[in-house]
C-alpha positions in Angstrom: -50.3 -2.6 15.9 -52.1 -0.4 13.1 -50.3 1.0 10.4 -51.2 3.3 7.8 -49.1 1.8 4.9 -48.8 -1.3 5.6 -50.2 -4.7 5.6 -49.2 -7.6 8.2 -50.2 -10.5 8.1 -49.5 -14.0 10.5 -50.0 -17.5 9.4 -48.7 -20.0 11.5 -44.9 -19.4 11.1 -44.9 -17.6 8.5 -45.7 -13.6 8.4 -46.4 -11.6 5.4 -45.8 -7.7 5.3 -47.2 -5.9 2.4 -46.3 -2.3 1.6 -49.7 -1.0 0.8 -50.0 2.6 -1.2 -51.2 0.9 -4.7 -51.9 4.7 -5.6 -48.1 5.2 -5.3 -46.7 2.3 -6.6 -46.0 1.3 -3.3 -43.5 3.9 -3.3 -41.1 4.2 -0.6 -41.4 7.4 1.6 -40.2 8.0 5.4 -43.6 7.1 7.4 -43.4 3.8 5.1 -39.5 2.9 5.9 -40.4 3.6 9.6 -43.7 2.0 9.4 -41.1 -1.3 8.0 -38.8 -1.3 10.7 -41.4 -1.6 13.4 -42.9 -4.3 11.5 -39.6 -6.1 11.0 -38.8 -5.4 14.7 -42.1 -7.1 16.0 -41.5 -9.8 13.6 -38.0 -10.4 14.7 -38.9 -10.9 19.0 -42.5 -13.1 18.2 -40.5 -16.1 18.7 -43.2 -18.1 16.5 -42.7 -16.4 13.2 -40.0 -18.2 11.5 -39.7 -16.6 8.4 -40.8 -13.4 7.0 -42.3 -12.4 3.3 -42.4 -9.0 1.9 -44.4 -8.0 -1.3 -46.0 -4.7 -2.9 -50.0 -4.7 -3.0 -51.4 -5.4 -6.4 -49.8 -6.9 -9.5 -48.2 -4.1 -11.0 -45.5 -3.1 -8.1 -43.5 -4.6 -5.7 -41.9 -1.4 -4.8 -41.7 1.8 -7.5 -39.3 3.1 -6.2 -38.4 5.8 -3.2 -40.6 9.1 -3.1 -38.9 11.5 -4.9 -40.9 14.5 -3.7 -39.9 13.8 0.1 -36.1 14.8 -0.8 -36.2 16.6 -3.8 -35.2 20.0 -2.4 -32.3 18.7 -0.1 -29.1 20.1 0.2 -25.6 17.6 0.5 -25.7 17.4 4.5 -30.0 16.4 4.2 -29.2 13.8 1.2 -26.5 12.7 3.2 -28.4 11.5 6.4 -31.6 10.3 4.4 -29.0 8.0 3.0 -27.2 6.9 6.5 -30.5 6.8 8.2 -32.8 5.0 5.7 -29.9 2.4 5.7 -29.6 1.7 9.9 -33.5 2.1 10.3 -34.0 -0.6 7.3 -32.6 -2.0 4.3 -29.0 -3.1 7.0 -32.0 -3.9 9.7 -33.4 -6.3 7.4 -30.4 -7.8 5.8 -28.8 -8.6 9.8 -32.5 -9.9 10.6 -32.1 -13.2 12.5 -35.5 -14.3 11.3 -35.1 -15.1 7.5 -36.5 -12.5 4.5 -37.9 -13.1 1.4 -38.9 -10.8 -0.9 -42.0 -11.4 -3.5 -41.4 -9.3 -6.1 -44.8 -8.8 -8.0 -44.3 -6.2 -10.3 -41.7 -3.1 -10.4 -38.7 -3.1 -8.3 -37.0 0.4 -9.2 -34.4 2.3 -7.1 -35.1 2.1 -3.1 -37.6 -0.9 -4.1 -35.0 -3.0 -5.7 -32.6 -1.9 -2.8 -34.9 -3.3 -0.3 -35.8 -6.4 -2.2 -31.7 -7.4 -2.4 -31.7 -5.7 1.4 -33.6 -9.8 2.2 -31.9 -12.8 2.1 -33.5 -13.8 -1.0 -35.8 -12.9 -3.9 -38.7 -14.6 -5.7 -40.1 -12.7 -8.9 -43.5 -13.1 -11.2 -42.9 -13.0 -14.6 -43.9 -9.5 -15.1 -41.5 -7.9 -12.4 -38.8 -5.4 -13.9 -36.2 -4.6 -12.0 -33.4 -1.4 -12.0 -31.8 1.2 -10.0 -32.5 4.5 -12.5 -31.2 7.1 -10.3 -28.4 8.3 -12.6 -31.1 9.4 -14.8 -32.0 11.8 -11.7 -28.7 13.1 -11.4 -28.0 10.9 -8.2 -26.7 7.3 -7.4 -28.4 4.7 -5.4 -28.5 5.6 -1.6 -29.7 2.7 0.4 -27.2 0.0 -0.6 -27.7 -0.3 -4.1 -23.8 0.4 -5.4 -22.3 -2.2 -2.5 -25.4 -5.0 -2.8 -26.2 -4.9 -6.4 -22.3 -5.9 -7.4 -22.7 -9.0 -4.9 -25.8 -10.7 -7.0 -24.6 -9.8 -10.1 -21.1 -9.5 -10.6 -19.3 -5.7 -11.2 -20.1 -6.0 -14.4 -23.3 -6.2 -14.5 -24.0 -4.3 -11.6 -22.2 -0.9 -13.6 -24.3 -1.3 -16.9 -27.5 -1.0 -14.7 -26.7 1.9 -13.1 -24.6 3.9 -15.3 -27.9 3.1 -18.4 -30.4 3.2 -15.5 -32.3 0.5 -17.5 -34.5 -2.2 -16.4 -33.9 -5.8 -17.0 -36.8 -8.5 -16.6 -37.5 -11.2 -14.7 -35.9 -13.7 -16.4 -32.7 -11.4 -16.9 -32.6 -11.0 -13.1 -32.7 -15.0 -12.3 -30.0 -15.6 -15.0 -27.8 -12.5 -13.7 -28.2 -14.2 -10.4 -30.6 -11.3 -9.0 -33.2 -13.4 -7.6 -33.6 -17.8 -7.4 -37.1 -17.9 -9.0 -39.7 -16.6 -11.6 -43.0 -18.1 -11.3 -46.2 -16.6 -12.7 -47.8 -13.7 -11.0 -50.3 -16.5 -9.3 -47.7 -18.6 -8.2 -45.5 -15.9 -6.4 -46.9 -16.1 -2.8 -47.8 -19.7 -2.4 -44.3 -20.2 -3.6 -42.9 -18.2 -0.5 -44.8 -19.9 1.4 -43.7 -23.0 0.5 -40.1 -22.1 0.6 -40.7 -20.1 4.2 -42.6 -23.4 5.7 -39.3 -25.2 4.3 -37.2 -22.8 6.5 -38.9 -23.0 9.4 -38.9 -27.1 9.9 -35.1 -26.5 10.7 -33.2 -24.5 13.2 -34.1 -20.8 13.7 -30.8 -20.4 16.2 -28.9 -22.2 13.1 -30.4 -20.2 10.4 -29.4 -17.2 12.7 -25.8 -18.3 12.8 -25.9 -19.2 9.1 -27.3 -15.2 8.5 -24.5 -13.8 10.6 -21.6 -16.4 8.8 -22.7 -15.6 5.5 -23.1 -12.0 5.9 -19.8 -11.6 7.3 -18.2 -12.7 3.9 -19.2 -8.8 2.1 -18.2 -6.6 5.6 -14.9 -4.9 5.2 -12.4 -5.9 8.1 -14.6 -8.9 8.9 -13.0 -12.5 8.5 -15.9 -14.5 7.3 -14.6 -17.7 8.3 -13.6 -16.7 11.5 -16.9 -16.1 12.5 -17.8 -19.0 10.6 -15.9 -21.0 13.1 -17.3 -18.9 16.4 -20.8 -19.3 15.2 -20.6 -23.2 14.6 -19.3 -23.2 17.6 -21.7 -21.5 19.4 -24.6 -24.0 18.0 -23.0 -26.8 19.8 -24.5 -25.3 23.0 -27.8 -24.5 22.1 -30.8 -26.8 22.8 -31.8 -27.3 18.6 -28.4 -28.6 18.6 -29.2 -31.3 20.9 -32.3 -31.9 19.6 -31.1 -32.2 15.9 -28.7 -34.7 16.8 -30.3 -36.9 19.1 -33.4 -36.8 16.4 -31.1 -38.1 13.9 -29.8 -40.6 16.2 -33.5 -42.0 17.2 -33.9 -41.5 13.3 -36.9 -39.2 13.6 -37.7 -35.6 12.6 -36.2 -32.9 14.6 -38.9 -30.8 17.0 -37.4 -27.6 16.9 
């Protein structure tokens, strides 16, 4: 399929989407968030890809932030649904994504772009990524997950100074606040992705799917995390990786999942 700000990519089991509109900063606008869904969808039903990475094009942003100019003049019922809809069509798409996410975050990450880089299951920064959520400074509050995600990488604490000073922390700040696992430099980000999704995709894809749901199911209000723990452990033992991974440890040979 051809899009007009994107980039996809496919290698092997591995696929690499990159938001392309270096003129923008990669900036977030609506064409772009659908343009990502349909990507993510595809992604999610090629039953080769394994794991997924998502970066900005260039070195100086992953993702700048959303485009201002799209929403500026909307009233409370309009800010409203671009809030609800941004967050069904992608950033909770990609977070409940069966096939793993990682986010390669090569430069700015600020507002909707760090929102969708904690939207994936985990983040890898360069050394020169900063990361915030400044919308106070605009006279609004994060919209696409930011208040509710935010807290869960960083603690409450943490998560309030960054949006009530609308600051940017760096790399190194984010991997000590527990905001992403890794800071490489800027040369090292993708081949380290790929190295960690070619690590993911020697094991289980129906595990890691069960693991996604289970672990999820910890931050949703109402939701007993380790009751679905227990359903989705159970539901492994009747899948054919299941067999395979056990009877592959038994012959004491690697697992052909």
């Amino acid at each position: 399929m051809n899009y007009s700000n994107i980039l996809v990519e496919k290698n092997g089991k591995t696929a690499k989407i990159t938001i392309n509109r270096p003129k923008k900063l990669n900036a977030l606008n609506k064409d772009t968030i659908n343009e990502l869904h349909m990507a993510f969808e595809a992604l999610e039903a090629d039953d080769q890809i394994r794991a997924i990475i998502i970066t900005g094009s260039g070195d100086k942003a992953f993702v700048a932030g959303a485009d201002i100019t799209e929403f500026a003049h909307f009233d409370i019922l309009e800010g409203a649904k671009l809030s609800k809809k941004g967050q069904k069509t992608l950033f909770d798409f990609i977070e409940n994504l069966n096939t793993p996410v990682i986010a390669a975050i090569n430069g700015f990450a600020l507002g909707g772009g760090l929102e969708l880089a904690m939207a994936c299951h985990f983040r890898v920064a360069s050394e020169n990524a900063k990361m915030g959520l400044p919308e106070v400074s605009l006279g609004v509050i994060p919209g696409y997950g930011g208040t509710q995600r935010l807290p869960q990488l960083v603690g409450k604490g943490k998560a309030m100074e960054m949006i009530m000073t609308a600051g940017m922390i760096t790399a190194e700040d984010a991997q000590n606040s527990g905001l992403v696992n890794h800071v490489v430099p800027q040369e090292e980000l993708i081949p380290l992705c790929e190295k960690l999704a070619k690590k993911i995709s020697y094991n289980s894809s129906t595990a890691i799917s069960a693991a996604i749901k289970a672990v999820n199911a910890n931050f949703k209000d109402g939701i007993n995390g380790y009751d679905v723990e227990i359903k989705q452990f159970g539901k492994c033992f009747g899948t054919e990786d299941f067999d395979e991974g056990t009877t592959a440890f038994l012959e004491k040979r690697k697992p052909n999942f």
